[in-house]
N, C-alpha and C positions, 0 to 999 in steps of 0.2 A: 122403075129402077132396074138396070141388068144387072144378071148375076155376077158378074163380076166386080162392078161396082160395089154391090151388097157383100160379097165375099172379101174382098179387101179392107172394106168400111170395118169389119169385125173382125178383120187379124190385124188392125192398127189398133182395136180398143184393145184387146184382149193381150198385145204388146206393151201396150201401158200399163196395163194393169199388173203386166210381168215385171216391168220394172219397179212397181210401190213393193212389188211384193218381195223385190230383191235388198232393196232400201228396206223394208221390213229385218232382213234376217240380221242386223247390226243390233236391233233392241228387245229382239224377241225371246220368251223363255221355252219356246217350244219349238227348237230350229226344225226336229224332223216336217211337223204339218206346215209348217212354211216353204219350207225345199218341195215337198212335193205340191201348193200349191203356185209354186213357180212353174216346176215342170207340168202342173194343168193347164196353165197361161199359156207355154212355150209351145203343147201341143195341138192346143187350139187356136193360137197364129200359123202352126203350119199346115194346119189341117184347112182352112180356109184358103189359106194364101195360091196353097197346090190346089186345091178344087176350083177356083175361078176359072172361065172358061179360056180366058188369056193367057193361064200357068197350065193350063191343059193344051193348048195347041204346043204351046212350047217345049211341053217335058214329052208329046205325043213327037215330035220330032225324032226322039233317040229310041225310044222304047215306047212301040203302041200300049197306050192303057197305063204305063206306070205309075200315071199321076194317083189313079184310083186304091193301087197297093200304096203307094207309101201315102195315101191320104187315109185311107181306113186302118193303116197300120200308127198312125202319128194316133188317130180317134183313138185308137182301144191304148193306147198310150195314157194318153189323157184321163180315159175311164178309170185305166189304173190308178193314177196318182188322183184323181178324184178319190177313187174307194180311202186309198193310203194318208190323203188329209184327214178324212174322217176317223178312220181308226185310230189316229193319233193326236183326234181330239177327246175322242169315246171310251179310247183304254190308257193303260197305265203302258210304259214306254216298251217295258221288255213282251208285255201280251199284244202291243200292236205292229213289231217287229217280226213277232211268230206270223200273226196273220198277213202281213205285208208279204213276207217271204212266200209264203204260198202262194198268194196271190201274183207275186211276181214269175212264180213255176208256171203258171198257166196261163200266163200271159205272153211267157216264151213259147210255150207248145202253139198256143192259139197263133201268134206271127210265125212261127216255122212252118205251121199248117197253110199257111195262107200265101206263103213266099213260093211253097213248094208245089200248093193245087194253080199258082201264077203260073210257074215255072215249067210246069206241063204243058205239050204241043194243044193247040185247043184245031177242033175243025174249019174256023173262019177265024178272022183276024182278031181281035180285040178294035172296040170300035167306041170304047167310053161308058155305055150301058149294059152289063150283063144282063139285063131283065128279057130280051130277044134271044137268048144263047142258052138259058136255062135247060129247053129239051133237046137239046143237040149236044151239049156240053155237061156232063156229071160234075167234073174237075169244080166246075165254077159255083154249081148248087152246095159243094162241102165248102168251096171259099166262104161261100156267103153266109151258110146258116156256123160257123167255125166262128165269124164276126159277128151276125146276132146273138149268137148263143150271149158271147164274154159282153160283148153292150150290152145288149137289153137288161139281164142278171146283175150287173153294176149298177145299170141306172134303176132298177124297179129297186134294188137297196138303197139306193139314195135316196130317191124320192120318201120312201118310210124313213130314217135318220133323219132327213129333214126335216119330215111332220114332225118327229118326235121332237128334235131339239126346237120348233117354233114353238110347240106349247111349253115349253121351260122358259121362253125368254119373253120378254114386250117388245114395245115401240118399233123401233128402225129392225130393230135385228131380227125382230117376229116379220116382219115385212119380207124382210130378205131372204129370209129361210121357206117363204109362203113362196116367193118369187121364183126361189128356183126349185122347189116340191112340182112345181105349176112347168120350168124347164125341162127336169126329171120326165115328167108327166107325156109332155110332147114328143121326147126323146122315145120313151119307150110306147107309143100310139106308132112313130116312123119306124122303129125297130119290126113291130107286131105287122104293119102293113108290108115291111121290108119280106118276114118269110111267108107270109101271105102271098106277095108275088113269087115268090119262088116256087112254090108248090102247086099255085094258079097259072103259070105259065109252062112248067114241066108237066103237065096235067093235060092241057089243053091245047099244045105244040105254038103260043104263041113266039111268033119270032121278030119280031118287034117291043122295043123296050123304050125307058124315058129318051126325048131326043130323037125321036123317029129314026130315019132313017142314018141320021149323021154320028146319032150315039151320043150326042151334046145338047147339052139342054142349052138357050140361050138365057132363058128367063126362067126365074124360078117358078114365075106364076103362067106358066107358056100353057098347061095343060096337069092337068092329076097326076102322073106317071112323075115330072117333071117338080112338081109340087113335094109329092113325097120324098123322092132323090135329092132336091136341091132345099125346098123352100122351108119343110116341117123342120129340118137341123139347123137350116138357120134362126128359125122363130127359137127354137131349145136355146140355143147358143149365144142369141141378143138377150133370153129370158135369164141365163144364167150370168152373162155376164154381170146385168141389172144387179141379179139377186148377190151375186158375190161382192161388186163394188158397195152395195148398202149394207151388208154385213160386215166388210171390209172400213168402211167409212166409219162406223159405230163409234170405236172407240178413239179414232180420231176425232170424231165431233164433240165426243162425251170430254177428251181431253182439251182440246181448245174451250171449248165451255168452261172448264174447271176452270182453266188458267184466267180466261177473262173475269169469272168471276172472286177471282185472287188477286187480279188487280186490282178489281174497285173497289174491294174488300181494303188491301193496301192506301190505298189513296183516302178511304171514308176514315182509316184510322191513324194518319199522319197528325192532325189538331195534337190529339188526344196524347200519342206518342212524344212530339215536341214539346208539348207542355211540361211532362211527365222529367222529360231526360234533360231538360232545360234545368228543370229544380233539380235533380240530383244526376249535374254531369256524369258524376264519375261510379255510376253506379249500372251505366246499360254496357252493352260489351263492346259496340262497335259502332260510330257516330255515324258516319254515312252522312251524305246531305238532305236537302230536303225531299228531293227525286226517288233517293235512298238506289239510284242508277247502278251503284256498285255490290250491289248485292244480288247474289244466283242465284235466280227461280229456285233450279235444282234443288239447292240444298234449303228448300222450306224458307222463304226471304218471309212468309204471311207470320209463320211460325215463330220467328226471331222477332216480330213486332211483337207477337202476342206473348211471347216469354217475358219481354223488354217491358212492358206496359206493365204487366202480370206483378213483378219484380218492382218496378215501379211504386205501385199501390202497394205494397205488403211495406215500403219505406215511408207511404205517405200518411199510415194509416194511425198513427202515434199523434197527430195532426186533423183530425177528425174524430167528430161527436155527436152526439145523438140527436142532443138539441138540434145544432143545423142542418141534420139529415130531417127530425122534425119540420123545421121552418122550411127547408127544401121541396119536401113534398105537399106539403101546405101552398107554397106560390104557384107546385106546378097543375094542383089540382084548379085553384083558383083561377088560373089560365085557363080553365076549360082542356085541358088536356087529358088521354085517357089512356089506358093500356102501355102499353113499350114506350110511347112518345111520352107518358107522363111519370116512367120509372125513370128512364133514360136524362131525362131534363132535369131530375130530381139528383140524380147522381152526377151529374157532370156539375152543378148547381153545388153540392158539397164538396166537389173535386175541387172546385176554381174557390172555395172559403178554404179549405186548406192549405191549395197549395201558397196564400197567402200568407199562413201561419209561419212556414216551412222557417225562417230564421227565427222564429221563438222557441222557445223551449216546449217540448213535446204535453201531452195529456199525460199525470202520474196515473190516470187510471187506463183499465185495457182498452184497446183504439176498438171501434165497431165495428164488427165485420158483416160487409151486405152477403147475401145468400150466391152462392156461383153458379154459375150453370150447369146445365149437364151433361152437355160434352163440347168439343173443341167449335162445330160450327154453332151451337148456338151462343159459345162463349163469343165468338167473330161478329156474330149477327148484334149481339148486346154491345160489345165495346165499338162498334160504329155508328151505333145508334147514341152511347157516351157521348164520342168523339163527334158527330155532328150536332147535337144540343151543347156541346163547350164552345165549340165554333160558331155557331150564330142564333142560341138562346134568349132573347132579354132577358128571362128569367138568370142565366146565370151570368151574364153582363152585368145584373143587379149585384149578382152576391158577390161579383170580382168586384166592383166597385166599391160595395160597401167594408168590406173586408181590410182591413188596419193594424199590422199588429197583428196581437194575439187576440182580436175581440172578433167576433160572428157576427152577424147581420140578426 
């Protein structure tokens, strides 16, 4: 694959990924670490898009070498609003605003340092590779370790925030915080080899750098020099991306899961609900059809079943009795049934002798109350399990059927 290929290939994902993150800031409760991990997005499409060797001859046309300034200057960009998500995940709004600030003081010093050791007359041309120019050229040795310094420092913070927030979390998002600890990781090995050459080529008067002669690496995997220049930021940068999109994804997955299982939820407890709102029209709030299609997620559509039903049975319960809660659980144990399926059948089984009662006149004595549950999903998890033993029971097919009047089965 040429590098250019591969360096486009990663300012198209990481474009994408800038836009969920834009569509992100319309629901989010934490606009700051959103804004700045757009503007990570944004510097890391331009940081690739200028380093391809195709955006390199092109920008080499106006100004030798520019592309490498404003590509290490887009990166330490990026660094920064990298550290700047973090802090304003990690601190409280006004202590990660402090540290931001400063943070963004030394980020200006670090690009003005960099604009200005550019800016300086050098002895030969600029040629794509500083690593050749190191012992002829001072200017360039302060450019470069002026950018190791603010990267490396960012990224070896990151990678520890990272470890740490993976042991606080599981699943997907432990993954994805592992994934990019492990980008961190690469990032700051290319940073560490980065002044390595500087100091091994000013040292030793090499004057040759990645990209031989031409100062252009074609391929990231062309040679070692070329590797560490081109190939190790992009392995960090496919690794962060990964790790951001699965951290990124979490809670949309976590959320469409909810949702789908609030559908079927919905749907398991329609029997139950029709039943319910059939015998006492004029008692649910809002009829809806059968689809119940008119009703907003949003605003809890599971919750208003389960109010509705809820509200339901406290009016059907004047109309039930012990006896046939008795003989109920007696057919259903008889059936061979056990556990939830044999509470469930047992009570949907007294639902359906009741609600037969419902034009007789009520029990003088207090109606029976079955034990509730203990909180909202396992109250969901029981009344679907109701509503599907009302729905295609024999057991309670029995007791609708025999049920007459005010008499019980």
């Amino acid at each position: 694959m040429s590098a250019s290929v591969m360096s486009y290939g990663i300012a198209v994902c990481t474009f994408a990924v800038m836009l969920l993150r834009i569509r992100r800031l319309r629901s989010t409760q934490n606009v700051p670490a959103v804004r700045y991990s757009v503007l990570l997005m944004a510097a890391m499409t331009f940081t690739f898009a200028v380093f391809a060797p195709h955006s390199q001859a092109w920008v080499n046309q106006y100004v030798s070498d520019l592309f490498k300034l404003l590509g290490n200057c887009s990166t330490l960009v990026g660094m920064f609003a990298a550290g700047a998500l973090v802090l304003h995940i990690n601190y409280a709004p006004v202590a990660a605003r402090r540290k931001v600030v400063r943070r963004a003081i030394v980020l200006v010093a670090a690009i003005a340092t960099m604009v200005t050791m550019f800016a300086l007359p050098h002895p030969v041309e600029l040629t794509g590779s500083f690593d050749g120019l190191y012992a002829i050229d001072n200017t360039l040795i302060v450019y470069t370790l002026v950018y190791a310094v603010f990267f490396g420092g960012t990224v070896f913070e990151l990678a520890v925030q990272f470890h740490r927030f993976a042991r606080r979390t599981k699943g997907t998002m432990r993954v994805g915080l592992h994934v990019m600890s492990a980008a961190a990781i690469v990032a700051v090995a290319h940073n560490a080899a980065t002044i390595f050459i500087v100091f091994r080529n000013a040292a030793t008067d090499v004057r040759q750098g990645a990209g031989g002669e031409t100062g252009v690496c074609l391929s990231a995997f062309s040679d070692m020099s070329c590797f560490i220049a081109i190939g190790s930021p992009a392995i960090a940068a496919v690794l962060a991306v990964l790790g951001f999109v699965a951290t990124y994804s979490v809670t949309h997955f976590d959320r469409l899961w909810h949702r789908l299982g609030h559908r079927r939820a919905e749907r398991g407890l329609l029997p139950l609900w029709l039943a319910l709102t059939d015998a006492f029209p004029s008692k649910h709030r809002s009829r809806g059809d059968a689809s119940l299609s008119g009703w907003d997620v949003r605003h809890g559509r599971l919750a208003h079943l389960v109010v509705e039903i809820r509200d339901a049975l406290l009016h059907l319960a004047p109309y039930r009795d012990e006896a046939t809660a008795r003989r109920a659980r007696a057919a259903a144990t008889d059936a061979g049934l056990v556990g939830l399926q044999r509470d469930a059948a047992a009570e949907a089984a007294e639902i359906a002798a009741a609600l037969g009662r419902v034009h007789a006149p009520p029990h003088a004595d207090p109606p029976f109350a079955p034990p509730q549950p203990e909180d909202f999903a396992a109250e969901v998890e029981w009344l679907v399990a109701v509503s599907e033993a009302l729905r295609s029971s024999p057991i309670v097919e029995s007791f609708r059927r025999s049920t007459v009047g005010d008499s019980a089965p």
